[in-house]
C-alpha positions in Angstrom: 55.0 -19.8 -45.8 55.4 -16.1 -43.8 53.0 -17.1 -41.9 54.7 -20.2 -40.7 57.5 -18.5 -39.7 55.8 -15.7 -38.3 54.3 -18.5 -36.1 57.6 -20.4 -35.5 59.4 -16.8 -34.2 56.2 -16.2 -31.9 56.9 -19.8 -30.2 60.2 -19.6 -30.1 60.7 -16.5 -28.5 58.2 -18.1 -25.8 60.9 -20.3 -24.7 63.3 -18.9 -22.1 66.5 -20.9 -23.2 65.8 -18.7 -26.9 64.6 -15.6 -25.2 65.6 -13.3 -28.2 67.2 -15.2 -29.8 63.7 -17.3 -31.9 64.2 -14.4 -34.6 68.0 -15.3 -35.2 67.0 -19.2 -34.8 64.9 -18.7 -37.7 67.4 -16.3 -39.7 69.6 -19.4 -39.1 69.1 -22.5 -37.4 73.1 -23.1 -37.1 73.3 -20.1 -35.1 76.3 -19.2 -36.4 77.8 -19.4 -40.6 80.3 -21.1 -42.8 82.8 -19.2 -41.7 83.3 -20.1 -37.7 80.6 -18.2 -36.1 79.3 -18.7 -33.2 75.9 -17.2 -30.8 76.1 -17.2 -27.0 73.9 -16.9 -24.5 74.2 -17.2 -20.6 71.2 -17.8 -17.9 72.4 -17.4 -13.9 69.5 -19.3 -11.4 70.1 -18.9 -7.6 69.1 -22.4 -6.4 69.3 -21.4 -2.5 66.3 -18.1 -3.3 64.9 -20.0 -6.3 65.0 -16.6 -8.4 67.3 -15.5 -10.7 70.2 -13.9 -9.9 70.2 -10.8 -11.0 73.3 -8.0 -11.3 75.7 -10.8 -11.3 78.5 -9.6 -13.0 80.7 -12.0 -15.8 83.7 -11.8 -17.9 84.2 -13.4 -21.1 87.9 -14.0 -22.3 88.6 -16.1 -25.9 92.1 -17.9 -26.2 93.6 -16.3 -28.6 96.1 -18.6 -31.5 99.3 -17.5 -28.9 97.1 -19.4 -26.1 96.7 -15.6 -24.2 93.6 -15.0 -22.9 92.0 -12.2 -24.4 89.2 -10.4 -22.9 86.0 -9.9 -25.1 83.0 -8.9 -22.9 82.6 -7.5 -19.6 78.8 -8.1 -18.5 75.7 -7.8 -16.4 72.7 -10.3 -15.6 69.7 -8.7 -16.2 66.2 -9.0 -13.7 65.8 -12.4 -15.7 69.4 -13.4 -14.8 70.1 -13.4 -18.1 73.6 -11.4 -20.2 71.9 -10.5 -23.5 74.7 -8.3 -24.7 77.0 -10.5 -25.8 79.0 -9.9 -29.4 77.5 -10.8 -32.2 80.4 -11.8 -34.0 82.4 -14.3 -31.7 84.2 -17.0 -33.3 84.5 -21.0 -32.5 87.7 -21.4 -30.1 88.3 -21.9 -26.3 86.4 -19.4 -24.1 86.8 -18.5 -20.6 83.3 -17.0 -18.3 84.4 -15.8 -15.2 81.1 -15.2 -12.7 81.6 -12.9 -9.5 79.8 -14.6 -7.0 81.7 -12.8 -4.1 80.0 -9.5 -4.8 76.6 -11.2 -6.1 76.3 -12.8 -2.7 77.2 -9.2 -0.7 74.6 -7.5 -2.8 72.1 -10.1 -1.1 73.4 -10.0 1.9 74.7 -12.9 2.2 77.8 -13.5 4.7 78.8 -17.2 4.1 79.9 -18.9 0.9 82.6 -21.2 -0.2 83.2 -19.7 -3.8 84.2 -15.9 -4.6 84.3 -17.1 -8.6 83.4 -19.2 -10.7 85.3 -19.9 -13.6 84.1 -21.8 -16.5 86.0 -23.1 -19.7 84.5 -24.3 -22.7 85.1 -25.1 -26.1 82.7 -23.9 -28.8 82.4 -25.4 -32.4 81.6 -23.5 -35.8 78.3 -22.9 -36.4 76.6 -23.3 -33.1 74.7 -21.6 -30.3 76.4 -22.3 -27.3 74.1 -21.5 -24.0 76.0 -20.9 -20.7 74.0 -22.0 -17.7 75.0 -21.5 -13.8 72.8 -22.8 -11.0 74.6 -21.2 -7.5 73.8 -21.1 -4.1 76.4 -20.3 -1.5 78.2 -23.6 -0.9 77.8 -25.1 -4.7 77.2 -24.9 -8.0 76.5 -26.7 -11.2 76.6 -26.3 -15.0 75.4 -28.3 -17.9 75.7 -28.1 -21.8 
């Protein structure tokens, strides 16, 4: 039985959408618990270089039960264009993931584009992994659950 799931955790973690997240798949498959939990993940691909965009800087905010926005996590895209830093102990509500294109796009040198931000809201259920995806290139970008 280990070894299945020794097996399981090595494929997993193969994938890029899990990237470390096989070992917590496998901990539970839910992603999250009973209680509201949720895991998060976020994966920023810049369509017009076809690489990914790396030092791309986010903000996650939660809507809190007063409907404020309340800031959670201030974050980095790694040389994968990946945030791997997120809380581990986020709860099911409404979120809010600002993306700084404006400076993303200066640190490439890049003079021209239509959108300085991007702002993103979702709403997550209990129990679930909830993977935030951005594809941008200067004049447009697209998401998808």
């Amino acid at each position: 039985f280990f070894a299945s799931l020794e097996r399981l955790q090595s494929i997993l973690t193969q994938f890029h959408c899990f990237g470390d997240l096989g070992n917590n798949i496998l901990m539970n498959p839910l992603g999250g618990s009973e209680t509201g939990s949720i895991s998060m993940s976020c994966h920023i691909l810049d369509t017009m270089r076809g690489t990914p965009a790396s030092g791309m800087k986010i903000f996650l905010e939660y809507k809190n039960e007063d409907n404020q926005w309340t800031p959670i996590h201030d974050g980095e895209t790694n040389e994968d264009g990946r945030v791997k830093d997120f809380p581990s102990d986020l709860q099911s509500g409404t979120y809010r993931m600002t993306f700084y294109t404006k400076e993303y796009f200066q640190s490439i040198k890049v003079d021209k584009y239509f959108y300085p931000v991007v702002n993103m809201t979702f709403i997550t259920t209990p129990g679930e992994h909830f993977h935030i995806p951005l594809l941008i290139s200067p004049f447009g970008y697209t998401t998808y659950r």
